[in-house]
C-alpha positions in Angstrom: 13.0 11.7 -20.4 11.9 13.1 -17.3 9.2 15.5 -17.0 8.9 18.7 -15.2 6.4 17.2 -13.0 8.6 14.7 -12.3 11.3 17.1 -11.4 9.4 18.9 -9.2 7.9 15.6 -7.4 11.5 14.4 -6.9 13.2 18.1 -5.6 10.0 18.1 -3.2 11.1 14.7 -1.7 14.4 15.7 -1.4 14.1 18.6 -0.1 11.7 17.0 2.8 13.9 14.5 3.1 16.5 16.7 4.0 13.9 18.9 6.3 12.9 15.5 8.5 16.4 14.4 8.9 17.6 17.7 10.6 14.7 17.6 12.6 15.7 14.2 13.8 19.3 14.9 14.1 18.6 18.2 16.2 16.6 16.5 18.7 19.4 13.8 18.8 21.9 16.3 19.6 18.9 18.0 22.3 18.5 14.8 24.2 22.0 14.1 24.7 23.2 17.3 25.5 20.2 17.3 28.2 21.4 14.2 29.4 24.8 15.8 29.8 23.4 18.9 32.1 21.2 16.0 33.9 24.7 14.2 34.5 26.3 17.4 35.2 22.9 18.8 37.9 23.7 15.4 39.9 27.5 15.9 40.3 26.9 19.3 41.7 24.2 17.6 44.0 25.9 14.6 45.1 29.0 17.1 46.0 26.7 19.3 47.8 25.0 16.1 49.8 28.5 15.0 50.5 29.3 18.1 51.7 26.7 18.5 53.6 26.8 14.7 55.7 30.3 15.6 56.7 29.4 18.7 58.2 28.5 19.2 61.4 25.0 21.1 61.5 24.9 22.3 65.3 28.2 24.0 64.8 27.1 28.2 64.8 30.0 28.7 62.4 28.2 26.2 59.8 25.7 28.3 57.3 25.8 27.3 54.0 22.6 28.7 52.4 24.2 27.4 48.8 24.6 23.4 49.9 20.9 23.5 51.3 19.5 25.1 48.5 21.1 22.5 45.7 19.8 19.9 47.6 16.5 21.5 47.8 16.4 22.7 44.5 16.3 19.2 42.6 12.6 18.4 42.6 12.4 16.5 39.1 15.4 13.9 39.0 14.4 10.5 40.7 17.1 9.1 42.5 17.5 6.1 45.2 20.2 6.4 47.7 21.6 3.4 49.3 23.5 4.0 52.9 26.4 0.7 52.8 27.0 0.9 56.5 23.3 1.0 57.3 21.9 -1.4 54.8 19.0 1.1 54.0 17.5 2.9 51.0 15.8 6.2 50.9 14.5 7.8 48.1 14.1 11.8 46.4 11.4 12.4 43.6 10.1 8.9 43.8 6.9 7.6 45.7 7.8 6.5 49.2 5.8 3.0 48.4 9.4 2.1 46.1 11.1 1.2 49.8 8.6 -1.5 50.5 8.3 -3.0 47.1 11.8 -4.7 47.2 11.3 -5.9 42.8 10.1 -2.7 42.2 12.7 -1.0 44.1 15.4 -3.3 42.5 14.2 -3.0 38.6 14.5 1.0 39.3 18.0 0.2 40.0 19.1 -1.5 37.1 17.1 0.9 34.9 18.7 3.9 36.5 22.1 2.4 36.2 21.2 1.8 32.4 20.8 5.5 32.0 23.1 7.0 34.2 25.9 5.3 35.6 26.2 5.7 39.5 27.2 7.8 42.2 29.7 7.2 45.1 30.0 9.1 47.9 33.2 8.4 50.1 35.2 9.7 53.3 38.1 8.5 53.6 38.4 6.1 51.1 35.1 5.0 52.6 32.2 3.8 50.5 29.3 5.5 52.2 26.4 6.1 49.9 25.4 5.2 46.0 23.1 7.6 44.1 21.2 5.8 41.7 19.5 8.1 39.5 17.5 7.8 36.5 16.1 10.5 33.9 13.9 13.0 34.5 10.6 13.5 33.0 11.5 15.8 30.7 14.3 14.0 29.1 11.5 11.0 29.1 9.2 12.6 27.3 11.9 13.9 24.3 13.5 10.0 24.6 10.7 8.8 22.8 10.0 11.6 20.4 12.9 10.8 17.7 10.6 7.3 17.5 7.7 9.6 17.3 9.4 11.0 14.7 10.4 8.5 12.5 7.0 7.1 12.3 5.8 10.6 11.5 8.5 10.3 8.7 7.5 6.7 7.6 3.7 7.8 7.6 5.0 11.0 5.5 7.1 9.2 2.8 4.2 6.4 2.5 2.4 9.5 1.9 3.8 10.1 -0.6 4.6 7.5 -2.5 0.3 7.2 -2.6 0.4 11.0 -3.8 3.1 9.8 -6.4 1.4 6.8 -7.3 -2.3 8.4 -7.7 -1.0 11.5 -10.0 1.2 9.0 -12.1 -1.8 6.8 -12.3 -4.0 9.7 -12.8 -1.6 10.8 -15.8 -1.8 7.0 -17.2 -5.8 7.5 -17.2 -5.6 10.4 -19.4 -3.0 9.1 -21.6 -5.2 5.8 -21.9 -9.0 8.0 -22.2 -7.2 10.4 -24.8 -5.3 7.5 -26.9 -8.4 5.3 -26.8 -10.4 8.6 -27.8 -8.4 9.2 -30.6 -8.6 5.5 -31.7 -12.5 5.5 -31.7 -12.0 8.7 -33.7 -9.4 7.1 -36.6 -11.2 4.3 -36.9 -14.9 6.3 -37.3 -13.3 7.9 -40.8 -12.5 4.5 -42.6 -15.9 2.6 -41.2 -17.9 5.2 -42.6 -16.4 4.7 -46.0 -16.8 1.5 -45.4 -20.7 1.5 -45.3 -20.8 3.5 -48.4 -19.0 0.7 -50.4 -21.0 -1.8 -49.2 -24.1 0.2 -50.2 -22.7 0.4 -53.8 -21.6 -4.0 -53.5 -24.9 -3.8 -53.0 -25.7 -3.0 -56.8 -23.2 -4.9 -58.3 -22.8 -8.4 -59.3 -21.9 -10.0 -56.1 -22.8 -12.6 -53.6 -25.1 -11.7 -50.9 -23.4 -13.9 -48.0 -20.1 -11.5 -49.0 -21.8 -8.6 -48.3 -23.3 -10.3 -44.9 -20.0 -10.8 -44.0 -19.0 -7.2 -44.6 -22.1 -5.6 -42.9 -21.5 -8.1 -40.1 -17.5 -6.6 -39.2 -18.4 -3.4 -39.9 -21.3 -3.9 -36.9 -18.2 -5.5 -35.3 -15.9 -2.4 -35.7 -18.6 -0.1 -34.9 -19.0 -1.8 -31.3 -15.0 -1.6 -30.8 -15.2 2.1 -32.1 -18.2 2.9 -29.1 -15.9 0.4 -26.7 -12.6 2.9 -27.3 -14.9 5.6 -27.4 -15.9 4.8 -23.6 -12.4 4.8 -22.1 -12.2 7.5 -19.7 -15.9 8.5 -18.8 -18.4 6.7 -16.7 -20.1 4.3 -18.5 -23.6 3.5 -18.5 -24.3 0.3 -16.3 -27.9 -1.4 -17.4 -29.7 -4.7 -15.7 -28.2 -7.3 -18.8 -28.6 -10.4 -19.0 -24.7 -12.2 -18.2 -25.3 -15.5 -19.4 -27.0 -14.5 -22.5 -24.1 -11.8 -23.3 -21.0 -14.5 -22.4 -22.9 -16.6 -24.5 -23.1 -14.5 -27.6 -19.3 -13.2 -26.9 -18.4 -16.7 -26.6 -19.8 -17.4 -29.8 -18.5 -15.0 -31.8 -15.4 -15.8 -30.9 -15.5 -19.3 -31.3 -16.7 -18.2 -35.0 -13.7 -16.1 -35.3 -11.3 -18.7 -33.7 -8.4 -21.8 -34.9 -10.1 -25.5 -35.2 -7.2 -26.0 -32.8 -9.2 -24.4 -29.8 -12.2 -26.8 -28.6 -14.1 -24.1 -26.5 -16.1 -25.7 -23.4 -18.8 -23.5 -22.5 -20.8 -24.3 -19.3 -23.7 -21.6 -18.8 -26.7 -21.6 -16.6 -30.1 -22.3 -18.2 -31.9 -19.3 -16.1 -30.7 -15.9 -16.5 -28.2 -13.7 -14.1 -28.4 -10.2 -14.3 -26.5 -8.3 -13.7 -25.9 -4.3 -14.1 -23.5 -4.1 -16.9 -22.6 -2.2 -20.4 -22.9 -4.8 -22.6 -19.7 -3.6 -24.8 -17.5 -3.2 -22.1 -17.9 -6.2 -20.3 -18.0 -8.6 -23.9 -14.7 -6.2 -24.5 -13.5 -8.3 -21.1 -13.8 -11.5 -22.0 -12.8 -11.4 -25.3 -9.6 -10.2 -23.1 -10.0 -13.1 -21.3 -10.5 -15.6 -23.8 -7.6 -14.1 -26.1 -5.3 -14.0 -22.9 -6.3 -17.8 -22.2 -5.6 -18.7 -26.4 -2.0 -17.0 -26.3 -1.2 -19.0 -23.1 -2.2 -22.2 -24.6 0.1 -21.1 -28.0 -3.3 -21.5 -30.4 -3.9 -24.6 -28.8 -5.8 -27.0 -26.3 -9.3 -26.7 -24.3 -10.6 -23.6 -23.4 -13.2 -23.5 -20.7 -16.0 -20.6 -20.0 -17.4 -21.3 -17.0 -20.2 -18.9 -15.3 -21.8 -19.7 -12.0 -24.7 -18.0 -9.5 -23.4 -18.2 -6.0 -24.2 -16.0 -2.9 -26.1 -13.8 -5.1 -22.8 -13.3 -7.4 -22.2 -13.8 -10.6 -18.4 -15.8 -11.3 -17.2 -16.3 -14.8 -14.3 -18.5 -14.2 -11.8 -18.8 -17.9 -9.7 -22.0 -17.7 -6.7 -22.5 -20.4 -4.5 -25.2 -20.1 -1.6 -23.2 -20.7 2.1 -23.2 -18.9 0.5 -20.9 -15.7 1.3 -18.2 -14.0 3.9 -18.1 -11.2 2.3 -17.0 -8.0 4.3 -13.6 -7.7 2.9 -12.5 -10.7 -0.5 -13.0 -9.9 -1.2 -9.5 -8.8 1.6 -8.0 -11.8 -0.3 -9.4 -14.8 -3.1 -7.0 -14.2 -0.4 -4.1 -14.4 -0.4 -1.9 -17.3 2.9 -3.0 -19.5 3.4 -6.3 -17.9 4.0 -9.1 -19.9 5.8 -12.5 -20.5 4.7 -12.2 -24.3 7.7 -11.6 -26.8 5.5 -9.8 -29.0 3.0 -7.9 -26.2 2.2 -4.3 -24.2 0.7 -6.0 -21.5 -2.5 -3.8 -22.0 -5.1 -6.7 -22.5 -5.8 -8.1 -18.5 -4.8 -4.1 -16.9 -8.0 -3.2 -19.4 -10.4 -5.8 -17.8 -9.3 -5.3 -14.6 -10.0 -1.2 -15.2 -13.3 -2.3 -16.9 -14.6 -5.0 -14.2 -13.4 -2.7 -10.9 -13.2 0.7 -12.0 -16.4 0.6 -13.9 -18.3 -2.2 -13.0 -17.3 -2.6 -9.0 -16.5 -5.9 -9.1 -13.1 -8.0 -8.6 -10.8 -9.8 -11.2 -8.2 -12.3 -9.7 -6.1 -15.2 -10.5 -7.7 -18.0 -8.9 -6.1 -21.0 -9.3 -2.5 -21.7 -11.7 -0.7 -25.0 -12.1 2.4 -24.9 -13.8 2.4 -26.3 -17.2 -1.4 -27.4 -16.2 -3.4 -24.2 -16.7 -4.9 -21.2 -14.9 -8.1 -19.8 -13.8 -9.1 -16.3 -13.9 -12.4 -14.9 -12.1 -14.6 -12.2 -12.5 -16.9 -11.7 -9.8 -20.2 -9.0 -10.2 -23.0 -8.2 -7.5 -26.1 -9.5 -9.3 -28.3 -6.8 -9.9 -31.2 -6.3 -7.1 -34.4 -5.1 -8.7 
């Protein structure tokens, strides 16, 4: 169902839309009707310089105030006249240096004969003179404004598809903060009940490595609960440590993991660090590492790789998995994209939000094979003290 918001987005488009294209259909209609009264300006000339050669001036009788003043009065349209029985050009509104410049001269041709199509002048059946006029610098200037125009409307709907984009994912980001909120909040009840049975296992009969266990998951759930509890304010970034926190994550979740996933952790000896919050960032690579354990179907060598280069630090997570076609290796850090049967395509669009939004780092696909594997990297500034 659409929203109101949506609604309103959508008539606002429309309704702009509708605005621009007028506007671009008016000026249409402008320039072609100015290029009919130009068309129509130089008929009315050329009659009146016809006219006007077959006169004869030094006849008294001859005063014509009208013919001299239409042939004086065009001061914008640039024309070339060629004489046929003299072989010679002359030229109105156009710099005298066009008669010596025979290319120039002859490229002015063959544009004004693109825009307007020529003038004869003739006396008897006699071909005397050809007008070749082109248009003036009025109807120049609006000939390029419905261009102007439509990049002014490309520039407006791009526009707006980054306004529509940014307040969609500006109502995602409060959908996510207020859902993850309200997760940290469900789960507080239950884990607080939680430490008051074990305080009472505590007393009875039972083993002590069960009620490890126990106190060691409920540490575990408290960290998710503060993780979800995070989602949607600014997190606290301190100088940690990277190697020793992938190494503890990695751990845990090789604890936590099949016999049928042989984990292959390469980490420096010295330390990296890095600004970070610890929960968040161990939140992303248990991402990772789940993401990389799906691909391989529960399966294969999975390979945790963190190097110090160019004052960076790069986690690199190999699976050897079916890959990820190269179109889709911007889409699987969308929210809701997945090629899972059974997934909400939640887990990568999470690390990416925690590693660039939070962290300002960068989370790509850098290498994929098909049915060979893939690589995903996380890149962090190393923190300078």
């Amino acid at each position: 169902m659409r929203t109101q918001s949506d609604f309103t987005r959508w008539l606002f488009v429309l309704v702009s839309a509708v605005i621009v294209t007028l506007i671009a259909w008016n000026t249409y209609r402008l320039f072609n009707q100015l290029k009919e009264n130009e068309r129509h300006k130089m008929t009315i000339w050329a009659g009146a310089f016809e006219e006007f050669q077959q006169v004869d001036i030094t006849n008294k009788d001859w005063n014509s105030k009208l013919i001299l003043n239409i042939l004086q009065g065009n001061k914008t349209t640039p024309m070339i006249l060629y004489t046929h029985k003299e072989n010679a050009y002359s030229v109105n509104n156009l710099d005298e240096a066009v008669l010596e410049d025979v290319e120039k001269r002859k490229t002015l041709i063959e544009q004004f004969s693109s825009e307007f199509n020529p003038i004869e002048i003739r006396y008897n059946n006699e071909l005397l003179q050809t007008i070749y006029y082109g248009n003036s610098p009025t109807i120049t200037k609006i000939k390029y404004y419905p261009l102007v125009l439509l990049c002014i409307l490309l520039l407006f709907f791009i526009a707006l598809v980054f306004f529509y984009n940014a307040s969609k994912s500006a109502e995602q980001n409060k959908l996510w903060a207020g859902m993850a909120k309200e997760t940290a909040h469900q789960i507080g009840t239950p884990l607080s009940s939680l430490v008051g049975w074990t305080e009472l296992l505590k007393n009875q009969d039972v083993p002590k490595n069960y009620i490890t266990e126990i106190e060691n998951d409920i540490s575990r759930l408290r960290k998710i609960t503060g993780r979800f509890s995070k989602i949607g304010s600014t997190p606290t970034l301190t100088p940690t440590d990277v190697v020793a926190l992938t190494k503890e994550t990695c751990n845990y979740l090789k604890s936590r993991s099949s016999n049928l996933i042989e984990f292959d952790i390469q980490l420096p000896e010295s330390p990296i660090m890095v600004a970070l919050n610890a929960e968040l960032f161990s939140w992303t690579i248990e991402n990772l590492v789940k993401n990389g354990i799906d691909a391989m179907r529960g399966e294969g060598v999975l390979t945790i790789q963190l190097l110090n280069e160019n004052h960076k630090a790069l986690l690199h997570i190999t699976d050897g998995g079916k890959g990820i076609r190269k179109k889709d290796f911007k889409r699987i850090f969308r929210p809701g994209f997945t090629t899972k049967r059974r997934g909400w395509g939640l887990g990568l669009s999470l690390a990416r939000r925690i590693v660039e939004d939070y962290h300002k780092g960068k989370i790509r696909v850098l290498k994929s094979v098909r049915d060979q594997g893939s690589t995903l990297e996380i890149s962090l500034q190393q923190y300078a003290s």
